[in-house]
MISE-104225 format. One record per atom (N, C-alpha, C, CB): residue number from 1; residue in one letter; x, y, z. Coordinates in Angstrom, 1 decimal. Glycine has a CB too. Example, Ala and Ser with C-alpha at 12.3 -4.5 7.8 and 13.67 -1.06 7.14 Angstrom:
<recs>
[rec 1; "a"; [13.2; -5.7; 7.8]]
[rec 1; "a"; [12.3; -4.5; 7.8]]
[rec 1; "a"; [13.2; -3.3; 7.8]]
[rec 1; "a"; [11.3; -4.5; 9.0]]
[rec 2; "s"; [12.8; -2.2; 7.1]]
[rec 2; "s"; [13.7; -1.1; 7.1]]
[rec 2; "s"; [12.9; 0.0; 7.9]]
[rec 2; "s"; [14.1; -0.6; 5.7]]
</recs>
This chain:
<recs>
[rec 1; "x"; [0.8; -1.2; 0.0]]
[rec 1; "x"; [0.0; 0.0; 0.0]]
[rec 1; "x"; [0.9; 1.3; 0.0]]
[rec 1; "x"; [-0.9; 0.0; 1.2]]
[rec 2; "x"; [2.0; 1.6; 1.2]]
[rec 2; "x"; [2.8; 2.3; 1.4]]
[rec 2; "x"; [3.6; 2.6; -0.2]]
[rec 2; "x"; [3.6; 1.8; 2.6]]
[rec 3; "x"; [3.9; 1.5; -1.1]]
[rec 3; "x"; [4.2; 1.4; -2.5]]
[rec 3; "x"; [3.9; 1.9; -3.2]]
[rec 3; "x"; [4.1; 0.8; -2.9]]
[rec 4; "x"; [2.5; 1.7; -3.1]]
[rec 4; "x"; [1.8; 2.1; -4.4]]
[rec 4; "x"; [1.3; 3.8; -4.3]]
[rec 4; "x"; [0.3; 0.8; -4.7]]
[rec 5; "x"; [1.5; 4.3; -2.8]]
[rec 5; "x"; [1.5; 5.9; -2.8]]
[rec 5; "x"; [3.0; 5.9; -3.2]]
[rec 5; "x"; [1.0; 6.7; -1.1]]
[rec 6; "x"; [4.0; 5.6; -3.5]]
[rec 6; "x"; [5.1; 6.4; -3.0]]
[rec 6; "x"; [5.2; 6.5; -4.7]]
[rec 6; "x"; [6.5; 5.8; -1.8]]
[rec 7; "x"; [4.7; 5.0; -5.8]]
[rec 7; "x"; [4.9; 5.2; -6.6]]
[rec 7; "x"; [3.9; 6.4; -7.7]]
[rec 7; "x"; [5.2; 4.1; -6.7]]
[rec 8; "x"; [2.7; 6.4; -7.3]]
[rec 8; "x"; [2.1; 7.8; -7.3]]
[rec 8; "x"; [2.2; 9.3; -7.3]]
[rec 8; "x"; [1.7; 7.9; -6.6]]
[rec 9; "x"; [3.1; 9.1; -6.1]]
[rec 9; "x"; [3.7; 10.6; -5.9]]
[rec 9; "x"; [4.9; 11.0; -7.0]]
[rec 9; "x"; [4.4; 10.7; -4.1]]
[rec 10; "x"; [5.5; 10.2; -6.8]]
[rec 10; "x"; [6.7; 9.9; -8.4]]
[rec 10; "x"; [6.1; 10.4; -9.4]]
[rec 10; "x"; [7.2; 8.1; -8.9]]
[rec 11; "x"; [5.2; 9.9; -9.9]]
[rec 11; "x"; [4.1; 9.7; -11.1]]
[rec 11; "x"; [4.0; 11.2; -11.2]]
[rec 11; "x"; [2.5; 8.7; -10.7]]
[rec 12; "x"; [3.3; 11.6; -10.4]]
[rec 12; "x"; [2.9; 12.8; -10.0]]
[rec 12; "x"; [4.0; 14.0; -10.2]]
[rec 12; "x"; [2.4; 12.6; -8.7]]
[rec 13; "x"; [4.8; 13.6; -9.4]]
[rec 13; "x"; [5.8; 14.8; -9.5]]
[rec 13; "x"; [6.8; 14.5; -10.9]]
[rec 13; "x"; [6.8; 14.8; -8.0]]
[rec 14; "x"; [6.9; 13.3; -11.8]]
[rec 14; "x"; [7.1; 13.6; -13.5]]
[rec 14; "x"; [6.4; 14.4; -14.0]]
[rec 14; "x"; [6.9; 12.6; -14.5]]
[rec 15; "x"; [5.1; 13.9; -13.5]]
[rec 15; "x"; [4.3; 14.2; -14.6]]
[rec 15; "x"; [4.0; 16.1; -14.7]]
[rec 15; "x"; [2.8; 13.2; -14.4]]
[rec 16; "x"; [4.3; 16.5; -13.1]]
[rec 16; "x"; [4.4; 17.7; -13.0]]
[rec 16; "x"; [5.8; 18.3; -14.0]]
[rec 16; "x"; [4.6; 18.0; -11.4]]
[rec 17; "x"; [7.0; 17.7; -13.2]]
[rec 17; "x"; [7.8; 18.6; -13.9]]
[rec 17; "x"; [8.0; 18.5; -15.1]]
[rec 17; "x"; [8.8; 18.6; -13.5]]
[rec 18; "x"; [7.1; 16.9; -16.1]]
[rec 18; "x"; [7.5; 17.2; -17.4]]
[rec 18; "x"; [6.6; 18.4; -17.7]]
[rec 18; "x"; [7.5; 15.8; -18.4]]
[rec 19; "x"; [5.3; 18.6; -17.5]]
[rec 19; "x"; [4.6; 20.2; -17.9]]
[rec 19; "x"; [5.5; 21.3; -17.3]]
[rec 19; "x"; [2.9; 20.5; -17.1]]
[rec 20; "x"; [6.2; 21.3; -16.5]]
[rec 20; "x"; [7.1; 22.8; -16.1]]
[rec 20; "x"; [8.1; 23.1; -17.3]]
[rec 20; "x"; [8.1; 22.6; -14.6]]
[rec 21; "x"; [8.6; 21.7; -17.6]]
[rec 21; "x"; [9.4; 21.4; -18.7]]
[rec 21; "x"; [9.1; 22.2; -20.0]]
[rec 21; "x"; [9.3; 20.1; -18.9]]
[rec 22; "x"; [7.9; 21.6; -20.8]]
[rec 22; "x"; [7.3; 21.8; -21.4]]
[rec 22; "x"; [6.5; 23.5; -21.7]]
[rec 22; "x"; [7.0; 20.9; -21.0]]
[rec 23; "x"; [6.3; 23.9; -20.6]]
[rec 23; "x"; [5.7; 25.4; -20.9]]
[rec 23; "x"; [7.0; 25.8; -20.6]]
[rec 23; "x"; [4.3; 26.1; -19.8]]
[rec 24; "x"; [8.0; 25.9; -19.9]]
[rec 24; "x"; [9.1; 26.7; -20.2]]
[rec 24; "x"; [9.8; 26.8; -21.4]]
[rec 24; "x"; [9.9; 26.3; -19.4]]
[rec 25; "x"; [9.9; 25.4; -22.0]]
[rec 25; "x"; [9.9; 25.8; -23.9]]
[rec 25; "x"; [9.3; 26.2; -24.1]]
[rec 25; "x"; [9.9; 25.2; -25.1]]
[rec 26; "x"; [7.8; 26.4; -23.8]]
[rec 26; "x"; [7.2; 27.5; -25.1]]
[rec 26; "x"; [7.6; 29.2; -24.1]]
[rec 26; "x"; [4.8; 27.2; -25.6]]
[rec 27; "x"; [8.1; 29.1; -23.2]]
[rec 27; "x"; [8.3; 30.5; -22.9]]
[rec 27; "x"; [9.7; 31.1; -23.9]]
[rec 27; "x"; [8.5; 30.7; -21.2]]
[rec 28; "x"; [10.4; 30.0; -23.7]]
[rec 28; "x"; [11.9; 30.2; -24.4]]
[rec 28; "x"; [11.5; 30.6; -25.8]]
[rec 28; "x"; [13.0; 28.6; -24.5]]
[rec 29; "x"; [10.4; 29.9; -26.8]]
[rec 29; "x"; [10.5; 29.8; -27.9]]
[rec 29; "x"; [9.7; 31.2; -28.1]]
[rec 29; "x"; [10.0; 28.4; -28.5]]
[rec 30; "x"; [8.6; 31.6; -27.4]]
[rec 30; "x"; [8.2; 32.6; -27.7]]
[rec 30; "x"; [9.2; 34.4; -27.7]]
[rec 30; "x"; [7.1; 32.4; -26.9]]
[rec 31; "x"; [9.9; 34.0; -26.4]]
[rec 31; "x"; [11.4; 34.6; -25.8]]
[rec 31; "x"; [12.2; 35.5; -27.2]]
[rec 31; "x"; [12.5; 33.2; -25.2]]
[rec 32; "x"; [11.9; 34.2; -27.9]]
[rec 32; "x"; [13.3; 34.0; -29.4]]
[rec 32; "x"; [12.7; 34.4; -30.4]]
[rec 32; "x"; [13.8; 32.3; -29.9]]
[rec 33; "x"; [11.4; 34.2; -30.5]]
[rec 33; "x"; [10.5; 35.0; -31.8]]
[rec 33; "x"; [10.4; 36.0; -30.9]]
[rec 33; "x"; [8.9; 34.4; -32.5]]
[rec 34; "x"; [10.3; 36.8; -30.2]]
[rec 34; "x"; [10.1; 38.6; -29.9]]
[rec 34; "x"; [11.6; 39.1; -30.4]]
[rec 34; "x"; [9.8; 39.1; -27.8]]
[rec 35; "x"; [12.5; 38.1; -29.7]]
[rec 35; "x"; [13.8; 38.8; -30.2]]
[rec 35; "x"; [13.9; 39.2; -31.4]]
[rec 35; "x"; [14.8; 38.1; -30.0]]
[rec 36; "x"; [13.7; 37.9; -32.5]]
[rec 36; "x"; [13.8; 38.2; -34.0]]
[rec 36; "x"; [13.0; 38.7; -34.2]]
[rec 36; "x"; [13.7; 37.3; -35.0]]
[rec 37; "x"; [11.5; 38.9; -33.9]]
[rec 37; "x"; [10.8; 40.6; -34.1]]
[rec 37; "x"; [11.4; 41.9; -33.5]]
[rec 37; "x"; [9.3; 40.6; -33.5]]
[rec 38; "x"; [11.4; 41.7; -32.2]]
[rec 38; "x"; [12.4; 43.0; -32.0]]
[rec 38; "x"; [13.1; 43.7; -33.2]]
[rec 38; "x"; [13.7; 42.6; -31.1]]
[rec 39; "x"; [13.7; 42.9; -33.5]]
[rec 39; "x"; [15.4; 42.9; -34.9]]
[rec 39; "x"; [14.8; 43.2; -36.0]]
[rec 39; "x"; [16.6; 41.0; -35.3]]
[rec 40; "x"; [13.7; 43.3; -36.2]]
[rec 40; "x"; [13.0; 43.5; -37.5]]
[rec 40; "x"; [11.6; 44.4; -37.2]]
[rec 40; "x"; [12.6; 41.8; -38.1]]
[rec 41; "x"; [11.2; 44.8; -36.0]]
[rec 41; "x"; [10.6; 45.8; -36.2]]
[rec 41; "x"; [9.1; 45.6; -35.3]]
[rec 41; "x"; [10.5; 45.9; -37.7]]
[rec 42; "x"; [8.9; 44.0; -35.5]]
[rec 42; "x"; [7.4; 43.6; -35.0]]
[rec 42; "x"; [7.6; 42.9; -33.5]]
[rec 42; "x"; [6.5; 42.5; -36.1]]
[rec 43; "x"; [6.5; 42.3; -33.4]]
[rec 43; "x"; [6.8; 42.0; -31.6]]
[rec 43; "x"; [5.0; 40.9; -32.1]]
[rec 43; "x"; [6.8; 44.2; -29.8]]
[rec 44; "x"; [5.6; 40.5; -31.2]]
[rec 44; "x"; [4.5; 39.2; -31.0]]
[rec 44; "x"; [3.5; 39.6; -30.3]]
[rec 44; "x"; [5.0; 38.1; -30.2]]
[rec 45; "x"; [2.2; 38.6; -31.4]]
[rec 45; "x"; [0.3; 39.3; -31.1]]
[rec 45; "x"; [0.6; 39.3; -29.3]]
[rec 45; "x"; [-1.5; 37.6; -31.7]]
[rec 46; "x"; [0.3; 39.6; -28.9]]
[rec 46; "x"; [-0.6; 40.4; -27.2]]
[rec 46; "x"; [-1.0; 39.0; -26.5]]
[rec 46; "x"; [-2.7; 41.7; -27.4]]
[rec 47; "x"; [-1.9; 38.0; -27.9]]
[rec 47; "x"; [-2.7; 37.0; -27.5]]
[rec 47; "x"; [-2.1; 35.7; -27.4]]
[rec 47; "x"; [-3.6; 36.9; -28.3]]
[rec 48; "x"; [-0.6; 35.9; -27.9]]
[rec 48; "x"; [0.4; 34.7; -27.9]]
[rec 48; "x"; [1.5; 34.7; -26.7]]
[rec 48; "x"; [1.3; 34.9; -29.3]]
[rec 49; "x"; [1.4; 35.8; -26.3]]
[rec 49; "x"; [1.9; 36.6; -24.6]]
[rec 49; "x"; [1.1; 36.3; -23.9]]
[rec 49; "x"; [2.0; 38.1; -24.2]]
[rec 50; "x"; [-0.3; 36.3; -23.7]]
[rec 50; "x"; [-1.3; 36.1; -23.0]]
[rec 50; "x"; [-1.2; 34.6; -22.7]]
[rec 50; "x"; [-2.6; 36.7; -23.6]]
[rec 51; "x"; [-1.4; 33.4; -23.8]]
[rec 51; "x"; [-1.6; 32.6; -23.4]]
[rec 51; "x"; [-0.5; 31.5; -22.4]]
[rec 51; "x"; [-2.3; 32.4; -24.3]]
[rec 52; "x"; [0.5; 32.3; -22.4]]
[rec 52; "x"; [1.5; 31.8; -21.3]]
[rec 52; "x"; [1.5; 32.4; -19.8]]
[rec 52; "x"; [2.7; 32.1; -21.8]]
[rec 53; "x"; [0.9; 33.6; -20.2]]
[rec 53; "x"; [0.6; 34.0; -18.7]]
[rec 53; "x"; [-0.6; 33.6; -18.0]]
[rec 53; "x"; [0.5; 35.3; -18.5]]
[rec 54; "x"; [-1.6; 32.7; -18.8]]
[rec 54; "x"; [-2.7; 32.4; -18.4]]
[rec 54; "x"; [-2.3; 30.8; -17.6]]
[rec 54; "x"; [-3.6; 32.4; -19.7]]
[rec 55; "x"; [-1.2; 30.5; -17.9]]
[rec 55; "x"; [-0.9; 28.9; -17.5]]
[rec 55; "x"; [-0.8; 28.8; -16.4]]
[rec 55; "x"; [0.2; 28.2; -17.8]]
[rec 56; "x"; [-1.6; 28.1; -15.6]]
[rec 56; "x"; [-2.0; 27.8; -14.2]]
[rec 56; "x"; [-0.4; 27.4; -13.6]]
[rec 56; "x"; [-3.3; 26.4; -13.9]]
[rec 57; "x"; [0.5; 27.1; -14.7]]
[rec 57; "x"; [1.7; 26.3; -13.8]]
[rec 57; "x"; [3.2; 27.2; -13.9]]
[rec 57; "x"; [2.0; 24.6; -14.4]]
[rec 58; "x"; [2.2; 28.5; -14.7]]
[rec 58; "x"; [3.7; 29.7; -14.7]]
[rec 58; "x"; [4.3; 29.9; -13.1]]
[rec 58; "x"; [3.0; 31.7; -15.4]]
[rec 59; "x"; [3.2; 29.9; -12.3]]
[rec 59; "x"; [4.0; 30.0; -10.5]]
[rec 59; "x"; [5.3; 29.5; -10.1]]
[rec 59; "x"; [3.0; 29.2; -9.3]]
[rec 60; "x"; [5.7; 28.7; -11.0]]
[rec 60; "x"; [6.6; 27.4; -10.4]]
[rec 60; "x"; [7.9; 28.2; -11.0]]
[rec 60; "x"; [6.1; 25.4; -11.1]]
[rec 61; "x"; [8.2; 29.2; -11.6]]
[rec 61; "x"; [8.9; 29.6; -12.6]]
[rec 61; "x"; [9.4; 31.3; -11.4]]
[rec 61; "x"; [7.6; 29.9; -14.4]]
</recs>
């Protein structure tokens, strides 16, 4: 019983940090397209910014 929680919590805490993982590349990747817009003039839609700040798991960051 004690097992099968501990292997749970494991589970759990992958499965967390592979999404921390995961939204942190798209922060990087979005990061890298502002820059190359910067360099050229434009800057990334408002709505493509927004939906990274909307991620319940940006806190962890």
């Amino acid at each position: 019983m004690k097992a099968d929680a501990s292997i749970m919590m494991i589970d759990n805490a992958a499965r967390e940090n592979r999404i921390t993982m995961d939204s942190q590349a798209k922060r990087n990747e979005l990061e890298q397209k502002q820059k190359k817009h910067d360099q050229s003039g434009q800057t990334p839609t408002q709505q493509a910014r927004e939906q990274l700040n909307n991620n319940p798991l940006s806190d962890h960051f």
